[in-house]
TORFI-969973 format. One record per residue (C-alpha): residue in three letters; y, x, z. Coordinates in nm, 2 decimals, always signed. Example, Ala and Ser with C-alpha at 12.3 -4.5 7.8 and 13.67 -1.06 7.14 Angstrom:
> Ala, -0.45, +1.23, +0.78
> Ser, -0.11, +1.37, +0.71
REM end
This chain:
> Unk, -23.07, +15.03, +16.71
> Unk, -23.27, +15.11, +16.42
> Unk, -23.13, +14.78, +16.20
> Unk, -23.05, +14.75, +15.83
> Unk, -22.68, +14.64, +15.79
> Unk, -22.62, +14.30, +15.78
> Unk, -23.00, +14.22, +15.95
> Unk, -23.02, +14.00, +16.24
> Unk, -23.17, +14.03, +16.56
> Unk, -23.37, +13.79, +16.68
> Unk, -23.45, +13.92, +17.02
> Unk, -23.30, +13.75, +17.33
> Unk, -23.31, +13.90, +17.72
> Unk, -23.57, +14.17, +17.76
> Unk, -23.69, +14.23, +17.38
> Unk, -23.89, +13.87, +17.35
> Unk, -23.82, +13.56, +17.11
> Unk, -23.69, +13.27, +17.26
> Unk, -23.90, +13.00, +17.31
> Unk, -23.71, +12.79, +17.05
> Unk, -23.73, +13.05, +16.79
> Unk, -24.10, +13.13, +16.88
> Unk, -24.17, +12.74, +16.78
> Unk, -23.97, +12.76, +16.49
> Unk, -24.16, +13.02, +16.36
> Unk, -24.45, +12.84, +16.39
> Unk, -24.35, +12.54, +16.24
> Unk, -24.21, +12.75, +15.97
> Unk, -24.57, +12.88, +15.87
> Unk, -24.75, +12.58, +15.90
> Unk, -24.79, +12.46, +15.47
> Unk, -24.60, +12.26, +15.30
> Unk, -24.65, +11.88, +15.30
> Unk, -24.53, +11.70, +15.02
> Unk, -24.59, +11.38, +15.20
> Unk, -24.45, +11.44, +15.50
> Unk, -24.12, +11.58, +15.34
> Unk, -24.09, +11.26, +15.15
> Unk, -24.08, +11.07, +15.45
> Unk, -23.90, +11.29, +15.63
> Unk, -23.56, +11.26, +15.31
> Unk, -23.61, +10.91, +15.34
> Unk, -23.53, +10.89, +15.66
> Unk, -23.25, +11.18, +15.67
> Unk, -23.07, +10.89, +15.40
> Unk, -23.18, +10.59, +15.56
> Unk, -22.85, +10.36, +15.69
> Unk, -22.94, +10.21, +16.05
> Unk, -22.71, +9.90, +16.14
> Unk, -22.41, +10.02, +16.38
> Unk, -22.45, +9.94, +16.74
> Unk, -22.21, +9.78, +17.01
> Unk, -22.20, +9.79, +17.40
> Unk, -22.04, +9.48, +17.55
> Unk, -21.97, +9.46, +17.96
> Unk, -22.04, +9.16, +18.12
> Unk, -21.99, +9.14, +18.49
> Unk, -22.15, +9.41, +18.58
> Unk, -22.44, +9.51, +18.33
> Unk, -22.45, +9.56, +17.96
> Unk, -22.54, +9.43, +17.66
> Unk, -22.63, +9.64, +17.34
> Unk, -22.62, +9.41, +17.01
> Unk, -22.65, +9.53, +16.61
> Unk, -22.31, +9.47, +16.39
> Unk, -22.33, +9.36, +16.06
> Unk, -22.20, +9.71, +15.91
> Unk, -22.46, +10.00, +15.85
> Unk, -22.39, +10.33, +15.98
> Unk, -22.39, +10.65, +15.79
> Unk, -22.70, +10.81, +15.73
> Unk, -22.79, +11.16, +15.91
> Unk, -22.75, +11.33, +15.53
> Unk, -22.41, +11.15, +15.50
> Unk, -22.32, +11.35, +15.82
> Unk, -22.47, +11.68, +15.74
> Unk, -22.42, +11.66, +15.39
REM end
């Protein structure tokens, strides 16, 4: 291993990126959009109402409480 201290390796199985990591890469070089990260905070801290599951003699019905849930930024703050 010819690493610097405190590096890490990226390699997985026989010496090749991941797929996952190969397409994050990519994405990661693309340029930045100004526009596109705008819409992409607004929806990180947009509040979507909280959902319910009832049962009902044999199937399900999905309905929308009143309450909003937390947004994905209220998560993963």
């Amino acid at each position: 291993d010819n690493e610097a201290p405190g590096s890490f390796n990226y390699s997985f199985g026989c010496g090749r990126l991941d797929s996952f990591s190969e397409s994050l890469h990519a994405l990661l070089r693309k340029p930045y959009d100004r526009k596109e990260h705008k819409e992409l905070i607004e929806e990180a801290n947009l509040h979507k109402p909280i959902t319910r599951e009832r049962n009902l003699r044999g199937h399900s019905k999905t309905y929308f409480t009143q309450k909003l849930g937390l947004s994905y930024m209220d998560h993963y703050p």
